[in-house]
C-alpha positions in Angstrom: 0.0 0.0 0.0 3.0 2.3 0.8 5.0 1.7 -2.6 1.4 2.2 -4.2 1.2 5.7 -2.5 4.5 6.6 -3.0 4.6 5.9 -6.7 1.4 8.0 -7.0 3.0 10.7 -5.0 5.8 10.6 -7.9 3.3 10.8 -10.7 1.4 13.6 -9.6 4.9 15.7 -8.9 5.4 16.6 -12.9 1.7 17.9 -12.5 2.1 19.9 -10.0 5.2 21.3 -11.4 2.8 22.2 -15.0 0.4 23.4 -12.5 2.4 25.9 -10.6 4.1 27.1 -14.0 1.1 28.0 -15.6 -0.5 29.9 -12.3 3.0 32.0 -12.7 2.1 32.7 -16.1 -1.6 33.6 -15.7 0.0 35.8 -12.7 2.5 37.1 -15.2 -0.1 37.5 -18.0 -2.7 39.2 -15.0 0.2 41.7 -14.2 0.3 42.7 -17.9 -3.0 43.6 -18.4 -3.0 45.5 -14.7 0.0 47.5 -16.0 -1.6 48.0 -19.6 -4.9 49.6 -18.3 -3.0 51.6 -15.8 -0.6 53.1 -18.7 -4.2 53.6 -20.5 -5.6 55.6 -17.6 -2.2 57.6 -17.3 -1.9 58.9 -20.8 -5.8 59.9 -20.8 -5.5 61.3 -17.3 -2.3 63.2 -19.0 -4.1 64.1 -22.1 -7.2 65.5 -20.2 -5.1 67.4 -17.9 -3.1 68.7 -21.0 -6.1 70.4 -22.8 -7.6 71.8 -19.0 -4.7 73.0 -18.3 -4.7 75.5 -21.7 -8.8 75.6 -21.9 -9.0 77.5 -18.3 -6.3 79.9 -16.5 -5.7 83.3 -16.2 -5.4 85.8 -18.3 -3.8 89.4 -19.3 -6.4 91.2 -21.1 -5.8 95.1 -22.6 -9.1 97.0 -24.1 -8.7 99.1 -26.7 -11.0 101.2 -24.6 -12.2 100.8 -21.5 -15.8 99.6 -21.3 -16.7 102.1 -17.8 -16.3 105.0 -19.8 -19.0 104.2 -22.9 -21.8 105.0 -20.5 -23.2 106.0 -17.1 -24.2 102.6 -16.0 -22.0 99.5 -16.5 -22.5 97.5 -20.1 -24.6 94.8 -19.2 -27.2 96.8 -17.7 -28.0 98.5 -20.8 -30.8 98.0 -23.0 -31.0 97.6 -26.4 -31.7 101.2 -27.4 -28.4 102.5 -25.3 -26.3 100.1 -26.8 -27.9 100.8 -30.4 -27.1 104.6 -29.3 -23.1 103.9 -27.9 -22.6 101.9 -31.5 -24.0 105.0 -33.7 -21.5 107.4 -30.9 -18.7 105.3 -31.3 -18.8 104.3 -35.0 -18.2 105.2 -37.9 -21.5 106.0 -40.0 -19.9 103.5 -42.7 -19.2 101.1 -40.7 -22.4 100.9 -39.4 -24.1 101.1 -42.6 -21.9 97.8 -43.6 -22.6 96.1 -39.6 -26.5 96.7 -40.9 -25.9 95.7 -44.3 -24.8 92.4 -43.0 -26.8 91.6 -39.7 -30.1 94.0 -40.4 -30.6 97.3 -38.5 -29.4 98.3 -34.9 -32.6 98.3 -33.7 -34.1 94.9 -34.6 -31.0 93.7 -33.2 -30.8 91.6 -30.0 -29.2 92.2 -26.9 -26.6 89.6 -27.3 -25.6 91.1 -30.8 -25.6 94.6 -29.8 -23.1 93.6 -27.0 -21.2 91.7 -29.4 -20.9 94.5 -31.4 -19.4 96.8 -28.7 -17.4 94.1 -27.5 -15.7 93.4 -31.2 -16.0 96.7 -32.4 -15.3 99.9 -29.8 -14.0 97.7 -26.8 -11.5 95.1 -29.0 -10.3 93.5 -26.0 -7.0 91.7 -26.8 -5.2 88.9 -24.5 -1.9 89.7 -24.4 -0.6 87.3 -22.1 -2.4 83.7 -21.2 -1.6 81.2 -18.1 -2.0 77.4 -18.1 -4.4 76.5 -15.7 -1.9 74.6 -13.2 0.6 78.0 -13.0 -3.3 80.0 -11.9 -3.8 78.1 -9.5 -0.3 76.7 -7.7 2.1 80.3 -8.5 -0.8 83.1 -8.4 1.3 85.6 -7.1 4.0 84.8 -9.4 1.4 85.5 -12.3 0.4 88.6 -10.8 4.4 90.0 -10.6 4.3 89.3 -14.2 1.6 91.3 -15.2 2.4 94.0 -12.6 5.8 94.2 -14.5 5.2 93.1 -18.1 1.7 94.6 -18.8 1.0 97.5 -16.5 -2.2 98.3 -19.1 -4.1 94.7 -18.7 -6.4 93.8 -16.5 -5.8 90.0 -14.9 -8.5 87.9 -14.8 -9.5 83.9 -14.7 -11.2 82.9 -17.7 -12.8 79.8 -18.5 -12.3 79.6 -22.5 -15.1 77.3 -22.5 -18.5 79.0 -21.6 -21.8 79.3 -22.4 -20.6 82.5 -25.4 -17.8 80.1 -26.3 -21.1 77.6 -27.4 -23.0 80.6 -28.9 -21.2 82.6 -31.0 -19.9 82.0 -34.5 -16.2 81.8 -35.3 -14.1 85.1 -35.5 -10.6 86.2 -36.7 -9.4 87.4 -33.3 -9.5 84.3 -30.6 -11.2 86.7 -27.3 -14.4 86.7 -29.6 -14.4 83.4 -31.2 -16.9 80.7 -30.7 -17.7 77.3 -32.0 -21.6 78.0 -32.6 -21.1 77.1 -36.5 -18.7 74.3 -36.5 -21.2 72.5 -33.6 -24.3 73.1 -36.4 -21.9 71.5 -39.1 -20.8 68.6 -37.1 -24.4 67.5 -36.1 -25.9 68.1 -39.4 -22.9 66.2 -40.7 -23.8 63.1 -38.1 -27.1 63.0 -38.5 -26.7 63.1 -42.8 -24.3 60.4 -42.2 -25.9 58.1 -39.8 -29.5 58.5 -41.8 -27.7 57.1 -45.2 -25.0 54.8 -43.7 -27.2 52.8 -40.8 -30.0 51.9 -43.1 -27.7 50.6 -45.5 -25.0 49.2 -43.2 -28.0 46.6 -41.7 -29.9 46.3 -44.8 -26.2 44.5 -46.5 -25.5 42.6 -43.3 -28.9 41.2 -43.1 -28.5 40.5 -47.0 -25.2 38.5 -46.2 -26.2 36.8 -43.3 -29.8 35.9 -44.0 -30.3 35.7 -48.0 -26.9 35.4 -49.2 -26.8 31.4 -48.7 -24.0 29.4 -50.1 -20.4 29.8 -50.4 -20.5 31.5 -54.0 -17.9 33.4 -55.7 -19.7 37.0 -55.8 -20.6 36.6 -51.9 -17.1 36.1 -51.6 -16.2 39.0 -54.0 -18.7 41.3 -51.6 -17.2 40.0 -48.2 -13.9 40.3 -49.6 -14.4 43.7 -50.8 -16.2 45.1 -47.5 -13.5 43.5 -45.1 -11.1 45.5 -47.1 -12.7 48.4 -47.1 -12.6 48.7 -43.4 -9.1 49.7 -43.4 -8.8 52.1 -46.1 -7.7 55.2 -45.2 -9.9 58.1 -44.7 -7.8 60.2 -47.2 -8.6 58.1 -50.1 -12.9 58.5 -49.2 -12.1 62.1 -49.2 -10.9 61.7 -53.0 -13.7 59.5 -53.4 -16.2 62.0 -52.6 -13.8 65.2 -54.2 -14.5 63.2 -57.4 -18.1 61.9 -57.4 -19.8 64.0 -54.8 -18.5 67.0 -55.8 -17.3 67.1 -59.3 -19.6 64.3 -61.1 -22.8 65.1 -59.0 -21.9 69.1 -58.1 -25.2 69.7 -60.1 -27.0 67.7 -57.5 -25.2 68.0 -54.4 -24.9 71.7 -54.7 -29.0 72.1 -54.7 -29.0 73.8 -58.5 -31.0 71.0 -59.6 -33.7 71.5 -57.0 -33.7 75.3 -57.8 -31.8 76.3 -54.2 -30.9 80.2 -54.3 -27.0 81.0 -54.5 -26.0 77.3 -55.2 -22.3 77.1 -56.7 -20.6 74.2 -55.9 -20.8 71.0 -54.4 -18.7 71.5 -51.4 -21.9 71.0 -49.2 -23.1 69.3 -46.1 -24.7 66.5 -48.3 -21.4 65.7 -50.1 -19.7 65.5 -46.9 -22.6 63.5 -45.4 -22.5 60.9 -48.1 -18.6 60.5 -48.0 -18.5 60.1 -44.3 -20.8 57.3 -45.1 -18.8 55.7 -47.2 -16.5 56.0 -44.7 -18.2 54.4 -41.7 -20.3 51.7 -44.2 -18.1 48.8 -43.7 -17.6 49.0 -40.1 -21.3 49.2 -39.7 -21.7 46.3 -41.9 -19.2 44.0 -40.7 -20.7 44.8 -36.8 -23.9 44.4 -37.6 -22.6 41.1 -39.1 -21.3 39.7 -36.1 -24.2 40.8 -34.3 -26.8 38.7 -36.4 -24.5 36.3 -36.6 -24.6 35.6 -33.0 -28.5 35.3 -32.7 -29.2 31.4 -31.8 -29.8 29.6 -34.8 -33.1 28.1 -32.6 -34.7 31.4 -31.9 -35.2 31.0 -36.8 -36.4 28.0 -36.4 -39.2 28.4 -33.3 -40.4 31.1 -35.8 -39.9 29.3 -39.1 -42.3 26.5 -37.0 -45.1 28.6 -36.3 -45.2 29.5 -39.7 -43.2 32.4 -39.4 -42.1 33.9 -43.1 -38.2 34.9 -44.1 -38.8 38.4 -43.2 -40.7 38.2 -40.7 -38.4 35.8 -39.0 -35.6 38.4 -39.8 -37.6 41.8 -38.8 -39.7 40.4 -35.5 -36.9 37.8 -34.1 -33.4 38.2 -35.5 -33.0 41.7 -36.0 -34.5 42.6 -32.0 -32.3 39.9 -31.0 -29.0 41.6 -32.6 -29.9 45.0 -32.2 -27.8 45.6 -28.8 -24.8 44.3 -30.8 -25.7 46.6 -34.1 -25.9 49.7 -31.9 -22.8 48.7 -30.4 -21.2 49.1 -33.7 -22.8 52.2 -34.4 -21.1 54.0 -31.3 -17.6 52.8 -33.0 -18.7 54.3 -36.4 -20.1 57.7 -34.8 -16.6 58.1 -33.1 -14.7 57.5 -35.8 -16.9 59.9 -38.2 -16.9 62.6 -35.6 -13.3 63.1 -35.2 -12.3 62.7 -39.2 -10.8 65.7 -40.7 -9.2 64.8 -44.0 -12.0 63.7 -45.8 -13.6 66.8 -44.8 -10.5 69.0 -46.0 -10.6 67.2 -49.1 -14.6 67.7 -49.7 -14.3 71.4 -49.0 -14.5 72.2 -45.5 -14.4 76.0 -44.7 -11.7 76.7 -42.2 -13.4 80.2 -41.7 -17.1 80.4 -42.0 -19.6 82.6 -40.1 -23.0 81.4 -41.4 -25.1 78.7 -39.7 -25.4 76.0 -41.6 -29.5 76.2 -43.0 -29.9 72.5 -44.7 -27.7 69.9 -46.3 -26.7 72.4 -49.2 -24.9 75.0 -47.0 -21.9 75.3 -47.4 -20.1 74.0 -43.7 -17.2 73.3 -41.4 -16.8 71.0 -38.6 -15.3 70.9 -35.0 -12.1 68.6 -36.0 -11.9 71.7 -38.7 -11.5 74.2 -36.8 -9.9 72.6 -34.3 -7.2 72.0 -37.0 -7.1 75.4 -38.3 -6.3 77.3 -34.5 -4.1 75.0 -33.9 -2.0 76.1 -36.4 -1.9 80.1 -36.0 0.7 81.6 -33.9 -0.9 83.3 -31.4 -1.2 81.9 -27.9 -4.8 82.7 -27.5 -6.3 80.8 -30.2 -4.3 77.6 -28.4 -6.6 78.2 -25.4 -10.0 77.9 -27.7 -8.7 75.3 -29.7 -8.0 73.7 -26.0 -11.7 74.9 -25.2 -13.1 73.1 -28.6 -11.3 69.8 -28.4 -13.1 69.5 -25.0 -16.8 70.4 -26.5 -16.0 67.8 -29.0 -15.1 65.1 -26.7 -18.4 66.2 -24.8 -20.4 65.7 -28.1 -19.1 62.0 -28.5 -19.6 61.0 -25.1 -23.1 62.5 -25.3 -23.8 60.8 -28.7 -22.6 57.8 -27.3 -24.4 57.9 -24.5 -27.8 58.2 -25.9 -26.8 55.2 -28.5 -25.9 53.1 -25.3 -29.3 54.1 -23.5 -31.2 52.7 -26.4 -28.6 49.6 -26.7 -29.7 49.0 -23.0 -33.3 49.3 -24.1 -33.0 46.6 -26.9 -31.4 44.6 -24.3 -34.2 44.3 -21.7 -37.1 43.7 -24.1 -35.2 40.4 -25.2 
């Protein structure tokens, strides 16, 4: 009984030594992926901190004139008449023939344009001087000397870049008046024109593939082929795409002449860019929505093909419900990739300086990754900060678009 213990006792040692190898390795392996999502959370914790630290901070500003001495009473407790009045004192008569020319008369004016006006026009405040956010609020005094000593003139003051005017006004050539109002109007017209075309067509293919396309034939292959390449093309080459047949070939339609739109020229519209973001996105949805159909049970077609259940209505009542958390899923993936694209965009005819709200999908547009792109690349300081200040509204418009395709991914998922 002893040697029979003794020799099992030797059999099971090699075991044991596997056993305790391979728990190394998972700890090993377990350590990695620790390390890896910690590295993650660093360089987004840096990167977040990076773009706060120029979107908020103080700043040295200098007016052109100073705003106490336009009127008795401070300037936002005018009305509309007394600012109409201060613009007509201050101004030249031509240029406020050319300000009405453009934007209609003083008097049917709002409140927020009037102050605008005075603000742009007779006050022209100018930062000379901006501080990160982490130098504001660790070396305050320090800031202060520097201003004491560099710019006597300015005025300090701690200024959050991103604000409620930052959201409302349209884009300007000087960076204290600037706002992102237009290139917010052109990204969500230029989401919504892509996911209307691409998501319709994304599931109608993958149901086509997965449900009706039965047997291994050579022009399924050709298609799956084709769309699996597709994926990885780069955005670039959709932008030449849609230069060539959005633009050029189909200018006449995607410019709104044939439908008889006033001052259509070109075909450097919403639509266009619409239409080649969808290209764009239209094999990721596909594929996605693949694998999500894919994954329905196989049992849940034929429980409806047994009660007498047709091919569509299998599809539209059973499997599409069924994949529908999985589709959306997909959809998130292709929203954040069309949202942040900019050289398609460039290519299509993006303005980098527009002032006009986009009015349809034949206006001409720009987007936040535009002009993101373009104030990143002028000299001055300043337009750093609201470039800062408009990376952070567009990573608040992904996360919010995301979120509402999660809520209604949750949605699918507790009806099934």
């Amino acid at each position: 009984m002893k040697d029979f213990i003794s020799s099992a006792t030797q059999d099971d040692q090699p075991f044991e030594k596997f056993l305790r190898r391979r728990h190394k390795i998972a700890k090993v392996w377990q350590a990695v992926f620790y390390a890896s999502t910690l590295i993650a959370i660093v360089f987004l914790a840096t990167l977040l901190v990076n773009i706060s630290n120029r979107a908020f901070g103080y700043v040295a500003v200098e007016n052109r004139i100073d705003p106490d001495t336009l009127a008795a009473r401070p300037l936002d407790d005018l009305t509309e008449e007394e600012l109409a009045a201060v613009i007509r004192e201050r101004l030249r008569p031509n240029r406020v023939r050319t300000i009405e020319r453009d934007s209609g008369a003083l008097e049917q004016q709002t409140w927020d344009q009037l102050y605008a006006i005075v603000i742009e026009e007779i006050v022209q405040p100018k930062v000379v001087k901006s501080y990160p956010l982490l130098e504001s609020l660790f070396f305050p005094e320090r800031v202060r000397l520097d201003v004491a000593e560099n710019y006597p003139q300015a005025e300090l003051e701690f200024r959050s870049w991103l604000n409620t005017r930052f959201l409302r006004v349209p884009m300007s050539s000087r960076p204290e008046l600037a706002g992102v109002r237009t290139a917010v109007l052109g990204s969500m017209y230029l989401i919504l024109i892509t996911i209307s075309i691409a998501f319709p067509l994304g599931v109608g293919a993958a149901i086509y593939l997965e449900e009706y396309a039965i047997g291994e034939n050579r022009i399924n292959r050709i298609i799956q082929t084709n769309i699996d390449n597709l994926a990885g093309v780069p955005s670039i080459i959709y932008g030449i795409l849609g230069l060539a047949v959005f633009v050029r070939t189909l200018g006449t339609f995607t410019s709104g002449a044939f439908f008889g739109v006033e001052g259509a020229s070109t075909g450097r519209t919403l639509i266009s860019a619409g239409l080649t973001m969808a290209l764009l996105i239209l094999p990721i949805l596909i594929i996605n929505a693949q694998e999500a159909i894919r994954a329905v049970p196989n049992s849940i077609r034929q429980a409806a093909y047994g009660l007498g259940a047709t091919k569509w209505q299998t599809v539209w009542y059973h499997v599409l419900p069924y994949a529908m958390p999985g589709i959306l899923t997909g959809t998130i993936l292709a929203i954040s990739r069309a949202i942040g694209e900019t050289a398609p965009l460039i290519v299509v005819g993006a303005s980098t300086f527009i002032v006009s709200d986009p009015t349809g999908p034949f206006s001409n547009f720009t987007a936040l990754p535009i002009q993101i792109y373009n104030w990143t690349t002028r000299p001055q300081d300043a337009f750093r900060n609201i470039a800062a200040a408009a990376i952070l509204v567009l990573l608040i418009s992904l996360l919010s678009l995301n979120a509402i395709a999660i809520l209604l991914r949750n949605r699918f998922s507790k009806r099934i």
